[in-house]
C-alpha positions in Angstrom: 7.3 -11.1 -27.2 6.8 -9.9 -24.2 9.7 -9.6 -21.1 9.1 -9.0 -17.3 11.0 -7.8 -14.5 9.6 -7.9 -10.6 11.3 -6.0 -7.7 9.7 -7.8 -4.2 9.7 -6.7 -0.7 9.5 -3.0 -1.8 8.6 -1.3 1.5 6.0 0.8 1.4 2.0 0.3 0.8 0.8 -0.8 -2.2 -2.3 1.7 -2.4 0.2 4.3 -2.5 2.4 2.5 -5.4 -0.3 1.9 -7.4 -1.1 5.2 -8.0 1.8 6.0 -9.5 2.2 2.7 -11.4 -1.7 3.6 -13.1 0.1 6.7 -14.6 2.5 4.8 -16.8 0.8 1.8 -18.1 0.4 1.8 -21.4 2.9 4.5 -22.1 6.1 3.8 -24.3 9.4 3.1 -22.2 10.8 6.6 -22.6 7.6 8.5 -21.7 7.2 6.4 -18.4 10.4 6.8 -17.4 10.5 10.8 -17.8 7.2 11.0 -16.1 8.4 9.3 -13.5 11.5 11.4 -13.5 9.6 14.7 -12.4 6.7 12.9 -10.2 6.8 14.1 -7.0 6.0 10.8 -5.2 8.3 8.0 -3.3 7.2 4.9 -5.2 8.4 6.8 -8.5 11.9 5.4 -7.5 11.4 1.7 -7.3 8.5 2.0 -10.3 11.0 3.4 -12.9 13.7 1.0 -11.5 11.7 -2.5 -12.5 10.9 -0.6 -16.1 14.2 -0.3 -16.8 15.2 -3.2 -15.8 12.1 -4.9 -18.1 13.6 -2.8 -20.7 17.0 -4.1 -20.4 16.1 -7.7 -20.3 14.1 -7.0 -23.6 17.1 -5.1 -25.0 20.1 -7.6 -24.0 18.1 -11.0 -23.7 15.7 -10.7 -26.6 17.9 -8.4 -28.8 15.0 -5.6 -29.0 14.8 -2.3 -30.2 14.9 -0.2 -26.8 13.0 2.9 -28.7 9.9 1.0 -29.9 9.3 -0.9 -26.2 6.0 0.1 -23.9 4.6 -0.9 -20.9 2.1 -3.8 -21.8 1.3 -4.4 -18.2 1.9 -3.4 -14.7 0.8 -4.1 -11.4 2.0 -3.7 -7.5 0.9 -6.5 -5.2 0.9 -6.8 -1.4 3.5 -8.8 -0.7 4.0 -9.7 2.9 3.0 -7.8 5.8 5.4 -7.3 9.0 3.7 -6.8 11.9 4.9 -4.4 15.2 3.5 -3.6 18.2 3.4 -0.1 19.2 2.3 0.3 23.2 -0.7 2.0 24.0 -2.5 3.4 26.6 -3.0 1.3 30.2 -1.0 -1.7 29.3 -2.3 -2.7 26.1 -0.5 -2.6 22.7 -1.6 -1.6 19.5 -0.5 -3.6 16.3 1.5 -1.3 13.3 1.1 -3.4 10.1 4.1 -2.1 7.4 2.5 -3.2 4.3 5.5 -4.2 1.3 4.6 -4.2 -2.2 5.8 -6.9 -4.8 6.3 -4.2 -8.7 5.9 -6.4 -11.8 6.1 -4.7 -15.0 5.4 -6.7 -18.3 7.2 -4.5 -22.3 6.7 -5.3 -25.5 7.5 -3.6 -28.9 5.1 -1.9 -30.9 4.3 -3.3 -33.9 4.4 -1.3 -37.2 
């Protein structure tokens, strides 16, 4: 059976999440996380956050075995953009879009 967990409004640009949540998917729960442990990248934080939170929900609410989950899927989304203006040169102003990211992660156990 597989169990989610989402974190929304994550602020920072989903290009720049998904690269580090393509370098755990389809890893088991413990090799994700320690990956994530020494990756030298922002969006490690909130990425290993939502898998162990999936993880948890799988342990407590399904009664799982936490050493035989994986990550089945996950994905970062743009979630909504917030718009600032930033003045510019001879009047004008310049729009500053800060991107947020919405981190769904999707476990399962392995069968076998």
């Amino acid at each position: 059976m597989e169990v989610s967990a989402t974190a929304k409004h994550i602020r920072m640009s989903p290009r720049k999440v998904r690269l580090v949540v393509d370098s755990v998917r389809g890893k088991s729960v413990s090799t994700a996380l320690n990956e994530l442990r020494v990756l030298r990248k922002a969006a490690a934080l909130p990425v290993a956050k939502v898998i162990k939170s999936a993880a948890a929900n799988a342990e407590n609410n399904f009664n799982m075995s936490p050493d035989s989950l994986y990550v089945v899927k996950i994905t970062a989304d743009e979630g909504p953009t917030l718009k600032r203006f930033k003045a510019r040169a001879r009047g004008r102003a310049g729009q500053i879009k800060k991107r947020t990211t919405h981190i769904t992660a999707v476990v399962d156990e392995k069968e076998g």
